[in-house]
NULO-205531 format. One record per residue: x, y, z of N, C-alpha, C, O in turn. Coordinates in steps of 0.2 Angstrom, whole numbers, plus 5000, padded with zeros to 4 digits. Atoms other than C-alpha are relative to their C-alpha. Example, Ala and Ser with C-alpha at 12.3 -4.5 7.8 and 13.67 -1.06 7.14 Angstrom:
residues 2
500449945000506249785039500450065000500950055003;499649944999506849955036499650055003499950115004;
end
This chain:
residues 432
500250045006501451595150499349965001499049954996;500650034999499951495159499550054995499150024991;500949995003498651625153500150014993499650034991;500050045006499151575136499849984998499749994992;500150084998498651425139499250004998498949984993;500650004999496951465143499550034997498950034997;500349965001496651585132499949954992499549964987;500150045008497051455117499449965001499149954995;500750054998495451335126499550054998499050034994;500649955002494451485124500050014993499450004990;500150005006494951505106499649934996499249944991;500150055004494451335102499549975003499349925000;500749974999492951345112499650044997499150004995;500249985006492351465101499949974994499449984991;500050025006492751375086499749925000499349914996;500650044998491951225092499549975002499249915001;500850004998490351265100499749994994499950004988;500750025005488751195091500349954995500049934990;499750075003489851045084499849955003499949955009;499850024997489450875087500449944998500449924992;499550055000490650745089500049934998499449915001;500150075003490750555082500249985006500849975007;500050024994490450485100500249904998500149874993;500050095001490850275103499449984998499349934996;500650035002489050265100499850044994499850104995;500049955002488750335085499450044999499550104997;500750005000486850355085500050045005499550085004;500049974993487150465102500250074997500450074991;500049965002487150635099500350055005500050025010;499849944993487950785113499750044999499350034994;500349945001487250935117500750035002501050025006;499449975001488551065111500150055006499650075008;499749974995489551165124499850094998499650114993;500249934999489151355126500550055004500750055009;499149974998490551465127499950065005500450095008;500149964993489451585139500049955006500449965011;499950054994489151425150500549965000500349904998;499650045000490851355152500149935006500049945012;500050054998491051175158500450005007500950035006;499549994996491651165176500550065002501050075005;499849934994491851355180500750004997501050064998;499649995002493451335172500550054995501150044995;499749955002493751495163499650064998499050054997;500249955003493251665158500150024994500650034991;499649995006492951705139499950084996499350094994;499749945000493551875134499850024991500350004987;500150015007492551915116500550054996500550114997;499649965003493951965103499550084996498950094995;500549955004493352115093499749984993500049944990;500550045006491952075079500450034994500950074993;499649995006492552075062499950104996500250124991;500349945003491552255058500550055006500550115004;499749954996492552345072500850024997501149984995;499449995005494052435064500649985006500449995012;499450034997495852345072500450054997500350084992;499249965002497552445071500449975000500949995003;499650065000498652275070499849964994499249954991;500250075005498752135057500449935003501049935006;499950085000498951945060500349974995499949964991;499650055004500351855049499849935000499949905005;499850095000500151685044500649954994500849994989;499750025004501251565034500049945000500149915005;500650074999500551405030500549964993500950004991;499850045004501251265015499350024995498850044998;500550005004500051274999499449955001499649905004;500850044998498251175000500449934996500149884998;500050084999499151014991500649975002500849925000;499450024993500451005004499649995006499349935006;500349994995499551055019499150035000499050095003;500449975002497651075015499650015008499250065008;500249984995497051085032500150065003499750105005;499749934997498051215039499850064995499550114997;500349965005497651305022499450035000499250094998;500849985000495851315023499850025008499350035009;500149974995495951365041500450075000500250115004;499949945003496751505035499550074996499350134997;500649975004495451545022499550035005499450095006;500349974994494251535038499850055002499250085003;499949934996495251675045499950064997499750115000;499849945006495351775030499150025000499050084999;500750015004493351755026499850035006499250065005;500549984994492751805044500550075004500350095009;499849944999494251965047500350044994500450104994;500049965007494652005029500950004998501349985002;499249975002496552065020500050055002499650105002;499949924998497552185028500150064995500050124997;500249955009497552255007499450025000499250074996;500949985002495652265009499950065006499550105006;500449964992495552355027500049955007499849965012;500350064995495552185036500549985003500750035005;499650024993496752085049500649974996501249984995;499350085002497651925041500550044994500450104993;499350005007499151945027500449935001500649915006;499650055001499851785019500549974998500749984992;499450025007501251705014500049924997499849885001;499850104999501551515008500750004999501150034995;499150035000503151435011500149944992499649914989;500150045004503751324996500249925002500649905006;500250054999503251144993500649955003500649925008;499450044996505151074995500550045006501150065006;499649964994505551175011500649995001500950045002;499350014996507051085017500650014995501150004997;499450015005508051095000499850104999500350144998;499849895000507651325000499850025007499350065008;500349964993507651365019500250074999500050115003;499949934998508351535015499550034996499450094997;500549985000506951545005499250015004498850055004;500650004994505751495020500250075005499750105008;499949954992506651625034500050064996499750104999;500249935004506551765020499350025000499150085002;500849995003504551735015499950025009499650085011;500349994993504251725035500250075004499850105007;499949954997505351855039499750094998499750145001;500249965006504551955023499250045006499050105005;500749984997502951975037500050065004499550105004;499849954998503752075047500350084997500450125001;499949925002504152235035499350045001499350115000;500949974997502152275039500150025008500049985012;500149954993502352405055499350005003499250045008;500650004996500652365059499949945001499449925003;500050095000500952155060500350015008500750045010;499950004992500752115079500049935002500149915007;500050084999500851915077500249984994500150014988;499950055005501451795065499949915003500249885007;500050054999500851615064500249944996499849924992;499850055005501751475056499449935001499249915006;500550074997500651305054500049984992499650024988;499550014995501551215050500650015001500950044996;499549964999503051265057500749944998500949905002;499550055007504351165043500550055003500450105006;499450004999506051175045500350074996500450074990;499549945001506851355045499650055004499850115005;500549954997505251435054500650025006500750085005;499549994996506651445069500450084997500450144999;499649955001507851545059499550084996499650144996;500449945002506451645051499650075005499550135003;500249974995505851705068500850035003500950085005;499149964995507851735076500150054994500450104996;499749945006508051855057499550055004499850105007;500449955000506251945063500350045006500350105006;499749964993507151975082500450044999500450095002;499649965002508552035074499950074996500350124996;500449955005507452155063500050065007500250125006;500049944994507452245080498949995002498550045005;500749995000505352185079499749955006499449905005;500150024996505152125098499350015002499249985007;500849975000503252195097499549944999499049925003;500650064999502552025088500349955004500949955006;500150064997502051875094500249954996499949944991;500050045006502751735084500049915004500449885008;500350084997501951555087500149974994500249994988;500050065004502051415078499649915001499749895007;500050055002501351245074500349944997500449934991;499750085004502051065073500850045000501050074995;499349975002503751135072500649964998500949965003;499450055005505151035063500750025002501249985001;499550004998506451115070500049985007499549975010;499950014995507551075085499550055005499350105005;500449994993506451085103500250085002499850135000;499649974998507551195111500250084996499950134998;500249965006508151305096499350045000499250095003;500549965000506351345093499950055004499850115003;500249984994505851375112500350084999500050135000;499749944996507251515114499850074993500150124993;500249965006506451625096499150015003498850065005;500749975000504651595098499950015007500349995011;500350004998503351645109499449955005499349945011;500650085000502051495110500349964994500649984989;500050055005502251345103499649915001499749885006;500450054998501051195100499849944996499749944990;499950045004501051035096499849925002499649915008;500450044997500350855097500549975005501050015006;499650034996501250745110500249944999499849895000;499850065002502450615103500149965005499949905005;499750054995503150555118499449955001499449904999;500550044998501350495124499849964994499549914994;500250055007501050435106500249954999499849904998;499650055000502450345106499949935001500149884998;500150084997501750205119499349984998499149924996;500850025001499750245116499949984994499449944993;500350025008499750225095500249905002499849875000;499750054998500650045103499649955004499649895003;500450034995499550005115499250004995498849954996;500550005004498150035103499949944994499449904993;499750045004498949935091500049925002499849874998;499950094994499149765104499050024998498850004993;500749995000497149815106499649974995499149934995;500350035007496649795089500349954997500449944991;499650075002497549635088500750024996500849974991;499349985005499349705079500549945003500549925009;499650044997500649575080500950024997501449994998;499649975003501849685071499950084998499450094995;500249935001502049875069500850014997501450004998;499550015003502849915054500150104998499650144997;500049904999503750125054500249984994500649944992;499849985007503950175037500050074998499550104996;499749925001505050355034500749984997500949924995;499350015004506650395027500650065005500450105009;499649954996508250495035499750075001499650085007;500449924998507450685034499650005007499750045012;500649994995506150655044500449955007500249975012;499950044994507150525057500650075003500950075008;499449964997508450675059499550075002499750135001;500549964997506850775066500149975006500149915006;500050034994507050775085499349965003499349915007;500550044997505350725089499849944998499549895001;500150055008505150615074500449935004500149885004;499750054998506450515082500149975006500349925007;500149994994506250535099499449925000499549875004;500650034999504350455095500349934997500049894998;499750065004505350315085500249955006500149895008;499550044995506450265099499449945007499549895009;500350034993504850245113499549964994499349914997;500350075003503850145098500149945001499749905000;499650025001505150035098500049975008499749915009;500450024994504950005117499749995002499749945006;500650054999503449985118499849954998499649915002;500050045004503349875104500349935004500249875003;499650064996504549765116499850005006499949955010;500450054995503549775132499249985001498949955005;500550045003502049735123499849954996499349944993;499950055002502549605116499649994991499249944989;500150025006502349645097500550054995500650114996;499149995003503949655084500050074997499450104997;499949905000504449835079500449984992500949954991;499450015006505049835061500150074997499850125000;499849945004505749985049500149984995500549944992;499949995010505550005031500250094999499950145001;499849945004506450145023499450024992499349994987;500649985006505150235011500550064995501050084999;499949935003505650384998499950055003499550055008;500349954995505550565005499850034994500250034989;500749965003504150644995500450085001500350114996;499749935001505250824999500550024995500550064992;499450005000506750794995500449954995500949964992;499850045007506950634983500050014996499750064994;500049985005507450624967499149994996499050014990;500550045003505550544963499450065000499050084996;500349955002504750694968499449965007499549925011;500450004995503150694980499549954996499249915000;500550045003501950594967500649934998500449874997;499650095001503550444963499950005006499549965007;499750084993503950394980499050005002498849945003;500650054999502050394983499849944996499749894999;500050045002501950294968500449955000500549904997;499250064997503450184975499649965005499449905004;500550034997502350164991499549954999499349905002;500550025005500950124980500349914998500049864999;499750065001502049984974500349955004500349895002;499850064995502849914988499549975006499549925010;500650044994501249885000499749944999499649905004;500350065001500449734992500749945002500649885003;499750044999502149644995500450005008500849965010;500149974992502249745013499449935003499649895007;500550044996500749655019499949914999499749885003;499950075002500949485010500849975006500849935010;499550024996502649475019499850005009499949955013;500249994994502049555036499449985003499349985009;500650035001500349485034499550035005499850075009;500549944999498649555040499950035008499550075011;500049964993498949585058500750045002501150055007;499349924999500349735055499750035000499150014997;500049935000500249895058500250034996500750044998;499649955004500850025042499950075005499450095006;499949934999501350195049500550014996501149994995;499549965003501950325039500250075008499950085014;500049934997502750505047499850024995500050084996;499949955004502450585031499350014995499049974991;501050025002500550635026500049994991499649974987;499950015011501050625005499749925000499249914996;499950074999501150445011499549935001499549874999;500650034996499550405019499649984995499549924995;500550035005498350385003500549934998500449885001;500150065001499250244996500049925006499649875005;500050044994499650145014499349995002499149945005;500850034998497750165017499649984996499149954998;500250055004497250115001500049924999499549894997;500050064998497949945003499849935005499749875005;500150044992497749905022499450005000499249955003;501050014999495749925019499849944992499349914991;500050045006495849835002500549935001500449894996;499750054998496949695009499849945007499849885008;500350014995496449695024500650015008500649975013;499349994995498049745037499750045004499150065002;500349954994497849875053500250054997500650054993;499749925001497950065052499750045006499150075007;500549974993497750135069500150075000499950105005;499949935000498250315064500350044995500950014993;499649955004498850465052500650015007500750005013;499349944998500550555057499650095000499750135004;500249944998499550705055499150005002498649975000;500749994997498050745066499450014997499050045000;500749965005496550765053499749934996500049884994;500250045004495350655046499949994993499849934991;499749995005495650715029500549974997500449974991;499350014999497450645029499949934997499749895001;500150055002497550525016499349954997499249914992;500850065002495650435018499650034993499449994989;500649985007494650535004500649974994500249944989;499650035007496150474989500049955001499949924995;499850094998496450304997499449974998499449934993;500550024998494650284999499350004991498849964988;500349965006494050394981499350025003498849995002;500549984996492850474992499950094999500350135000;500249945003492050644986499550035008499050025010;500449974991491850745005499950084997500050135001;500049935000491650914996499250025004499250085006;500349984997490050915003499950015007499650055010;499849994992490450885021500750035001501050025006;499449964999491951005018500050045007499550095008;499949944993492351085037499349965005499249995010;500350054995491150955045500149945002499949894998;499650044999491950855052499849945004500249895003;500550074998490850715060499649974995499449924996;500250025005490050715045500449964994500149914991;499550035001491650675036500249945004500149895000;500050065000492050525046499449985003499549955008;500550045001490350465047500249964992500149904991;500250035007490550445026500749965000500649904998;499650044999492250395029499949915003500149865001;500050064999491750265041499349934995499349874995;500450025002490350215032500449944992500549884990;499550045006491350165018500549935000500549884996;499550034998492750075028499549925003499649875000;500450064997491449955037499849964992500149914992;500150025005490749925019500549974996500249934992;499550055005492349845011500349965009500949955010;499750054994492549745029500550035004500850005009;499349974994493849855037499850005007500349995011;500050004993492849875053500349985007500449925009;499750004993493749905071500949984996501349965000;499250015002495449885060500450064998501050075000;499949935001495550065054499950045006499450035010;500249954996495750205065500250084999500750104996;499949955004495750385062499850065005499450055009;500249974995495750555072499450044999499550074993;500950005003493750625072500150074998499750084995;500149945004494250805067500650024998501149974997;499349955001495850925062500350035004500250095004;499749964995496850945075500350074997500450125000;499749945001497851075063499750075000499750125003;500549945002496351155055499850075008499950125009;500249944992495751215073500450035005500350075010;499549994995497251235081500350064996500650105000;499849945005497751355068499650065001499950115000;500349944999496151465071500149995007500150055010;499949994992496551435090500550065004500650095009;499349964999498151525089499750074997500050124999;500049955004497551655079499650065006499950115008;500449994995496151705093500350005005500150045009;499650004995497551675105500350075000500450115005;499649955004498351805096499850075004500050115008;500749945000496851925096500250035008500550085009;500150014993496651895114500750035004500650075009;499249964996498651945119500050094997500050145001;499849935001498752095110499350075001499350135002;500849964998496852165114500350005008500050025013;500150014989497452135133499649965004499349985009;500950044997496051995136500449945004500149925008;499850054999497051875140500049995009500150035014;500150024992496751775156500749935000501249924997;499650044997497551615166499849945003499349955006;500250054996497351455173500649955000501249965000;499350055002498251275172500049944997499449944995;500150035004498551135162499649935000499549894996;500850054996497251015172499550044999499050035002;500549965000496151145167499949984992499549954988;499950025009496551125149499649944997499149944994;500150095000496450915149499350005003498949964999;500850014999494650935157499350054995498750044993;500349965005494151095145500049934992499549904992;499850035004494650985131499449944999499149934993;500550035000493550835136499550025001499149984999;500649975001492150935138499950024994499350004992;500149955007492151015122500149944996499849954990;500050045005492550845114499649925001499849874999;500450084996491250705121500149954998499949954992;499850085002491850525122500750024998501149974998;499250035002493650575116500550055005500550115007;499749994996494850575128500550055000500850064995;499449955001496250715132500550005005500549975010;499349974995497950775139500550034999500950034994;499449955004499050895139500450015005500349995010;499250004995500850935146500450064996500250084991;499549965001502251045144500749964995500849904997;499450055002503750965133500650015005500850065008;499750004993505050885146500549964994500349934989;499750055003506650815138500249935006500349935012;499750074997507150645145500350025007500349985012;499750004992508250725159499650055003500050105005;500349954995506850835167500050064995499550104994;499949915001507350995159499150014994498949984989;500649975006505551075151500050064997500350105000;500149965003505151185139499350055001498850034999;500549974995504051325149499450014992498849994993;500449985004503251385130499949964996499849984990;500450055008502851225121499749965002499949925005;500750044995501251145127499849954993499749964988;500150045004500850975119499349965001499049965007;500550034999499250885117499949944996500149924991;500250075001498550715115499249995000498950035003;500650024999496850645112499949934998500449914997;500050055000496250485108499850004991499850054988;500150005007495850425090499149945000498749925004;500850005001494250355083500149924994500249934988;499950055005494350165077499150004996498649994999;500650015003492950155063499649945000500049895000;500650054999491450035065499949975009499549935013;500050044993492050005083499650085006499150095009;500449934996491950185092501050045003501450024999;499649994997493450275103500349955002500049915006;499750044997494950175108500049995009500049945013;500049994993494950235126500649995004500649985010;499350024997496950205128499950055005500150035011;499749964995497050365136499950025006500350055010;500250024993496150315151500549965004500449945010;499550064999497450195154500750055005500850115004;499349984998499050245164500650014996500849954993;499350005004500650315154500449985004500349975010;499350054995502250225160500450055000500650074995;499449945000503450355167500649975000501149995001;499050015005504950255159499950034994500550054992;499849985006504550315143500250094998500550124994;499749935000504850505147500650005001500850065002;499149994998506750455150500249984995500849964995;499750035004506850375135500150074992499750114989;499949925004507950495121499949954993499949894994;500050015007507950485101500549955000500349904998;499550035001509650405102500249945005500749905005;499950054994509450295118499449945002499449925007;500750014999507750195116500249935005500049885003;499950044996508250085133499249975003499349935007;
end
């Protein structure tokens, strides 16, 4: 499984060269990494075949629609626009899963499993991988089609569950989240971190998992840990536009009560535009999205028009922070400088390429954590294996951390810092 590992760096190597990154200084500029000359001798990069060379394989994806999940969406498009439809001559074939996943999963393991009746589909990638992606990949194993590769992103099902169906699986790192959004939070002066979800999402193992070590954290750093129950935008009766407009309603009396040095976190990205339109117009903390991408909520909160910085992503929070400074928010907002889905979704994809072509190489996950900062200057990284609470890890689900990017200040720089190996024994149901 190592050379997985290294061959997803190379993917996102590729897809990152000639980018530069929103450094703490913002006036400073990198010089972009070079995917011939790799930083630190660290890997070999193995060029997939060009889009004009004919393939005997198609690549699956199955993605939520662009106003659920628009980042993973348009990294898709990406795919399609630079290898083409397997209907036209070309690689990809799509599916989309529907918007209330958790209430038709036999609709979700059908559409996913649906990819597999193409005798030339050599991979399938979910992103995100919403609840039933699991059972949709154990139907494809049953199909008798042990040939693809089937990865997934963010995944929603049980850890475990997942691990023994898929292949790869890739995902941020709660655990580490758990203390550093915490530690971030004390930094910018938080004197209160307030979690705002509803049961669906707390009965997600990692969801809960990261609940339990905020919650400790919050009590060895000495700032109060509270819970508000929100609507679920999936699954309520209100629908995905009521409970936002619920949100929308209960924040000005959120932050009057909890007053301007809280913290709002949501887990659920629907969620995000109203909670950051109030925190920057009130004036309260917001040290992070639930989902990786700077897109995530700031352009509705904000009414900010980024179609023309669409897929530039330093350019997108430059207008963003530009804005945020402008109404006084400075070093209160924080937000992460690109899409982690977006590119993680082309990274898998390139992963894909890379296994089934035979290119695939190896190394180790100290190799990963220093590729990573190379490739992303000023913003810190790390990555790990998923370990439950009592040791036991999961060999094929590799997780990733990086730092976040408070506006008008620069990078927080938490991840410099020492993680505390008590919080890796701490489980969803035990938060001691």
């Amino acid at each position: 499984m190592k050379k997985f590992i290294i061959t997803l760096l190379l993917a996102v190597t590729l897809l990152l060269s000639g980018m530069v990154f929103v450094a703490c200084n913002k006036e400073e500029t990198v010089e972009p990494v070079d995917p011939d000359d790799p930083p630190m001798e660290l890997f070999v990069y193995h060029e997939p075949l060009t889009p004009d060379e004919a393939r005997d394989y198609h690549v699956g994806f199955a993605t939520l629609g662009m106003d659920r999940s628009e980042d993973e969406y348009r990294g898709v498009e990406g795919i399609f626009a630079k290898y083409g439809k397997a209907e036209e001559g070309g690689m990809g074939k799509w599916v989309v899963l529907p918007a209330n996943f958790a209430d038709e999963q036999e609709l979700v393991i059908s559409i996913i499993a649906s990819l597999a009746d193409d005798p030339k589909l050599k991979a399938i990638i979910v992103n995100p991988g919403v609840q039933g992606t699991a059972a949709g990949f154990q139907r494809i194993r049953e199909m008798g089609r042990d040939d693809i590769l089937l990865m997934a992103n963010m995944p929603q099902d049980d850890p475990e569950v997942m691990s023994k169906v898929a292949d790869l699986i890739i995902d941020s790192d709660n655990v580490m989240r758990g203390y550093y959004d915490i530690l971030r939070a004390k930094e910018m002066g938080a004197t209160t971190f307030v979690h705002m979800s509803f049961p669906r999402h707390m009965g997600v193992y990692v969801l809960a998992r990261r609940k339990a070590i905020y919650e400790e954290a919050c009590k060895d750093l000495g700032i109060e840990f509270l819970d508000e129950t929100v609507p679920d935008p999936a699954t309520g009766d209100l629908g995905a536009a009521g409970a936002q407009q619920a949100v929308n309603d209960m924040m000005p009396g959120l932050i009057k009560k909890y007053g301007k040095d809280a913290v709002f976190f949501t887990t659920n990205i629907a969620l995000h535009e109203p909670i950051i339109k109030h925190v920057v117009e009130l004036g309260a903390l917001f040290v992070d999205t639930d989902d990786l991408s700077p897109v995530c909520g700031f352009p509705g909160a904000l009414a900010l028009d980024l179609t023309a910085q669409q897929d530039d992503w330093p350019a997108i929070v430059k207008k963003i922070e530009e804005d945020v400074v402008a109404k006084g928010a400075g070093g209160r907002i924080g937000l992460w400088p690109y899409s982690y889905t977006n590119y993680v979704a082309s990274a898998l994809t390139h992963l894909a390429m890379e296994m089934i072509e035979g290119k695939a190489t190896g190394n180790t996950l100290n190799d990963i954590e220093n590729a990573f900062k190379a490739l992303a200057p000023g913003c810190d990284w790390k990555a790990g294996v998923f370990t439950y609470p009592d040791g036991r890890k999961l060999d094929n689900y590799y997780l990733l951390s990086m730092d976040t990017y408070i506006l008008g200040k620069g990078y927080s720089g938490v991840l410099s810092k020492p993680f505390p190996e008590k919080y890796f024994s701490i489980d969803a149901e035990d938060p001691q």
